[in-house]
Every structure is written in structure tokens, then in C-alpha cells.
N, C-alpha and C positions, 0 to 999 in steps of 0.2 A: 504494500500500500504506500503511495507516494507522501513525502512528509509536506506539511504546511510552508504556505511561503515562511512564514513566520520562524519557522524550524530549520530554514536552510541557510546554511554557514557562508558569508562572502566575502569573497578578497576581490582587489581591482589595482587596475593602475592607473594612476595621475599624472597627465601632462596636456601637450598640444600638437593635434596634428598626429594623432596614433596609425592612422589608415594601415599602415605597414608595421604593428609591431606585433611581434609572435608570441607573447608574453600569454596573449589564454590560450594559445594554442598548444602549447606544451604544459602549461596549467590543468587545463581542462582534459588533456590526454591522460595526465596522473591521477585527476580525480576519478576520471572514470577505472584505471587500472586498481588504484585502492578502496573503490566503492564508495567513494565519500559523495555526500548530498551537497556538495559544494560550488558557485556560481562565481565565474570570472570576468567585472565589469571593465568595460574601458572608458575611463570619465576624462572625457575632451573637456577642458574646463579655462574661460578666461580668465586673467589674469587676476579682475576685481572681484572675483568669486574662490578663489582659493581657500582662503580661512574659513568661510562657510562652508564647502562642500567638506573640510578635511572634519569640522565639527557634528556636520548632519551624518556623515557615515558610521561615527561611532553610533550616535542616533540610532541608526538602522540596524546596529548589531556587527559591522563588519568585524570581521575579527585582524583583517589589515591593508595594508595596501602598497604597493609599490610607488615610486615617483621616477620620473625620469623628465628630460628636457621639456623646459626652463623651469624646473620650479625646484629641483633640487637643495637651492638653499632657500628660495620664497616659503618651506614650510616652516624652516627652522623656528622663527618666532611664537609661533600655534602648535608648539609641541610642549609635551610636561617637565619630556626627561630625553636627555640626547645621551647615546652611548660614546663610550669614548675614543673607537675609531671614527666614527660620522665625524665627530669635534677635530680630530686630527686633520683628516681631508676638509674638514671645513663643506659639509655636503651628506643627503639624507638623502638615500633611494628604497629605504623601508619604513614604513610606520605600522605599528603590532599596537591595537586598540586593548584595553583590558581594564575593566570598568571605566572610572571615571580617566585613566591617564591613557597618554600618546604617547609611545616612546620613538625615537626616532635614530634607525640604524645605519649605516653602510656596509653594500652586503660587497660592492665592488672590489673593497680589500681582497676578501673572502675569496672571490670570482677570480683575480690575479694568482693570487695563492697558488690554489688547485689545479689552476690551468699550465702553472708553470712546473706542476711536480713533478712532472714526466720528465725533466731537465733539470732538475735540481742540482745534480750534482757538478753539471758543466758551468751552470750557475755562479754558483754558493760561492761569496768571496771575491768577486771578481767585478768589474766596473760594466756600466751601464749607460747608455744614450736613453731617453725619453722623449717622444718627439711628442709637443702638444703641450696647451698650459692651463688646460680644463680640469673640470672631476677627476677626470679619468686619467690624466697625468699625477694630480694629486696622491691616487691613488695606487698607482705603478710605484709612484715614489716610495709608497710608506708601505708596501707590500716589500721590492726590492733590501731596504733598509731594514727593516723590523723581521720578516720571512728569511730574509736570505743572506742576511751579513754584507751584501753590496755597500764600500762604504765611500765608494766616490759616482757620480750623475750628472752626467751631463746632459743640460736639458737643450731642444733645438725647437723654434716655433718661427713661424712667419712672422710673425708680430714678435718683436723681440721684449719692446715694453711689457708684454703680459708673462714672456719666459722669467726676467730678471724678478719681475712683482711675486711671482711662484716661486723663484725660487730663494726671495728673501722673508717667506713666509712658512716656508718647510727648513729653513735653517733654524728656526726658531723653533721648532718642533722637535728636528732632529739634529740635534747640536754634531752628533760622533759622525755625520754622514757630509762628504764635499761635494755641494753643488754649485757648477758652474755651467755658465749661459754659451751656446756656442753659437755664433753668428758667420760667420768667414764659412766659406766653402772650405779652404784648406784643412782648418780646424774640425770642421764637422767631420771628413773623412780620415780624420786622423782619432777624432776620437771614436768614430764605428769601427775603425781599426781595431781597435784596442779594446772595444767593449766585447763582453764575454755574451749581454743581453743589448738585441735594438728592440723599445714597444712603441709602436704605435699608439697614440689614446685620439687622434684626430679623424674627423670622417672624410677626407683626404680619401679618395677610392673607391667610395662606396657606389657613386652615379657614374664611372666613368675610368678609363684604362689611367687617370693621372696615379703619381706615385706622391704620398709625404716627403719623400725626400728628393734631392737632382738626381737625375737619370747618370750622373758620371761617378756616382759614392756606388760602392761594391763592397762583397761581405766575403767573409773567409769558411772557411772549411770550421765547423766546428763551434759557430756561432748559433746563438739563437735567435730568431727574428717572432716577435711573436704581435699580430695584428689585433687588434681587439673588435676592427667591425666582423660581423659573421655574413652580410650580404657585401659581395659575392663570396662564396665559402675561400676561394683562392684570389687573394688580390692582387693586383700590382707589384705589390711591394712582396707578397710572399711570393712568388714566380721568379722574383727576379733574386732573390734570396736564397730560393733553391736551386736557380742555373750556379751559380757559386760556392754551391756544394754546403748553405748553413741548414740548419731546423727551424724547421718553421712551426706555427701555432696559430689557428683562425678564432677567430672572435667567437664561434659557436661554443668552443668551451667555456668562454666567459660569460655566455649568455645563460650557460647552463648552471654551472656554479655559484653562477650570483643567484640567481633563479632558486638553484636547489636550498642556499642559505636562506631567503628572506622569508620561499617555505617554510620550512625549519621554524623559523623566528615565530610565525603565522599560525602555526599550527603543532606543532612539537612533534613533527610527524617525518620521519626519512625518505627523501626524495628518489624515484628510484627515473635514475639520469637515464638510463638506456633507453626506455618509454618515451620524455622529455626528447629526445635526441632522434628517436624514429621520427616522433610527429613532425617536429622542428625542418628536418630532411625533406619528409615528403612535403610540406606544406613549403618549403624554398624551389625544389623541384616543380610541384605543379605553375608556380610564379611563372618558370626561368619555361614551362615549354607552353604557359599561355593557357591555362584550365580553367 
């Protein structure tokens, strides 16, 4: 017998301009694999409605909800209690309702982590490029430092102002870790030279054959190149990463790991990726042949 609307448990995600995000589709695949009465909303939401929708959903019962572009820090203020990765990154892409409080996580650290631990070992200890000066570099950063003992970063953004802004706000954070701004072409492929990890955190790739970096920077044998978009599953930058004989890593396992954590947070319940990872496939696949 079917439970009451009243009775059924929801999560959702918060941003703008969702049309493309895969977020219930690999949600909704799990719930059905672990039989849960669980509903995955997509709340497109303007800017001067933020603070209302994030308070009317506890209202409704949600038990939580994702965020992602732009409002990643826009919730920060309408939360109760911020965990103390989110405070580091400076950035909330989970909220877990639970009576009267909001708490607000980042599950992106998380998401880096996991996706990097198949290379860990090549890793661990060794220096790093970040290209990008968003969340999601934030993020790489304090994954790299905290995760993996990397204790020099070199960051690389188009906008250089927002590289140095980043990274005089993660030296604050992380005192034992050296980061510096690379600008000069010379510079940038001398320091991918020498980095053990290149991440991507920029969406550089995602509409189009361009690459985050110049088409004349090259990778070595033994590197790791690891993208963080998951549309196209092989980018630019990982193609030409792999003509040069490095490892590469696409975005779909960040989408899963983070995914799988903010579940986690949401529900106290073990994400089973493989499920998350079919649907995510076939539902990129039907995209890429027009379904």
C-alpha cells in the first residue's frame, strides 16, 4: 500500500538553471534500489527567494538538500550551524534539516578525496597545480593539503586577481601548505612539470573541444591529471593528458562521491555508487546519441 504524501521523505537540490543536472537521477536510481519512499526535487529558485525556500522546506519535512551554482555561499547566512570543512572552503553544497536547525556541509572535500584514492600513492607528498579560483578550487586545495600531505600549490586562473584573492585566503587557513599564483606561460609549465597532481575545478571544457590550460603545456608519464567536470566523461584536457602517457580522473567520480556523502549526511544510509554510476552513464549516453 502506497505511503501518504505526508509520509514520504525529500531531498532536493538548490540552484539556477538545473535543466542539465543529474543529481535525481542517480538519487532517484538509489532510492529505488534500496526501496526507500523517497522524492528528489529540483528547486530553480531566484535569487530574492533563497532564504524562504531554504526555511519553507524544512516546513515540508525535507530531511535535506543539496546546493550548487550560485548560491553556495548565498545560504551561508540562513543556516544554524556550518560544519567545519564548508567554513574552510568558505562554501555549502549540503544542508541536513533536523528539527528546528540547518546545518550546512561541504561534501566537495569529500568528493576530491575519494576520487583521488585510486592514486594516492603517486600523490601523497608531492606538489600540485590547481587551475581555477572557485569552490571547487577551494576545495582541491584543502583536500590536497589536509588528504594528502601536498604541501606546496600552485594555483593558475585566467583572472589572476581572483587566483592571488584565493590564495591569500587559504594561506590563512592553511598556514604548513605554499601557495603561489602562477601567471607566465613559462612558469605554469614548469610548475605542471613538476607537479605530481594537475585538477581542474573550472568549467573550461564542458560546451566545447577548449582546454583550461594553453594547448603548448604537456604532462609526463606518471602524473595525474584529474578533471572535475563529468560532461563530456573525456575532456580536453584528459585526452591530451593521456596522449603523454599521465592518469587521468573525470568528474563523474566527483559527482558520485560528493553525491554519495551529502546522502550519507541526509539520511544515515550507505550509498551504493555502482547503481548511482549505471544510471548517471546511461542517462549521459542517451544525451550524447539524442533520446
Amino acid at each position: 500500500m502506497p505511503r501518504s504524501p505526508e509520509s514520504i521523505e525529500y531531498l532536493g537540490i538548490i540552484g539556477r538553471s538545473l535543466t542539465h543536472t543529474l543529481s535525481p537521477v542517480m538519487h532517484t536510481a538509489v532510492f529505488r534500489y534500496l526501496g526507500l519512499d523517497y522524492r528528489y526535487g529540483v528547486l530553480d529558485v531566484a535569487p530574492p527567494f533563497v532564504e524562504s525556500l531554504i526555511l519553507s522546506l524544512r516546513r515540508r519535512g525535507f530531511r535535506g538538500a543539496n546546493v550548487t551554482i550560485p548560491y553556495k555561499q548565498t545560504v551561508m547566512p540562513f543556516l544554524t550551524a556550518i560544519d567545519p570543512a564548508a567554513r574552510l572552503v568558505g562554501a555549502v553544497n549540503t544542508l541536513v534539516y533536523s528539527g528546528d536547525s540547518i546545518t550546512g556541509f561541504n561534501t566537495d572535500v569529500v568528493g576530491i578525496r575519494n576520487s583521488l584514492r585510486i592514486w594516492g600513492d603517486r600523490i601523497r607528498g608531492g606538489t600540485a597545480v590547481v587551475v581555477g579560483a572557485g569552490g571547487g578550487a577551494r576545495a582541491a586545495i584543502a583536500s590536497c593539503a589536509l588528504d594528502y600531505g601536498i604541501s606546496c600549490i600552485a594555483i593558475y586562473n585566467r583572472t589572476s586577481d581572483h587566483a592571488e584573492a584565493l590564495a591569500a585566503s587559504m594561506r590563512r587557513e592553511l598556514p604548513s601548505c605554499t601557495l603561489m599564483v602562477v601567471t607566465e606561460a613559462r612558469e605554469l609549465q614548469e610548475a605542471v612539470h613538476a607537479a605530481a597532481l594537475i585538477v581542474n575545478t573550472t568549467p573550461v571544457g564542458m560546451h566545447g573541444p577548449e582546454s583550461p590550460l594553453p594547448a603548448e603545456i604537456h604532462f609526463t608519464a606518471g602524473q595525474v591529471v584529474f578533471d572535475i567536470l563529468y560532461t563530456p566523461l573525456e575532456t580536453t584536457l584528459m585526452l591530451a593528458a593521456q596522449r603523454d602517457g599521465a592518469r587521468t580522473i573525470g568528474g563523474l567520480e566527483m559527482l558520485l562521491h560528493q553525491g554519495a556523502e551529502s546522502f550519507r549526511l541526509g539520511t544515515d544510509l550507505e550509498y551504493p555508487l555502482d547503481i548511482a554510476r549505471t544510471a548517471v552513464l546511461q542517462k549521459l549516453q542517451s544525451r550524447t546519441s539524442g533520446k
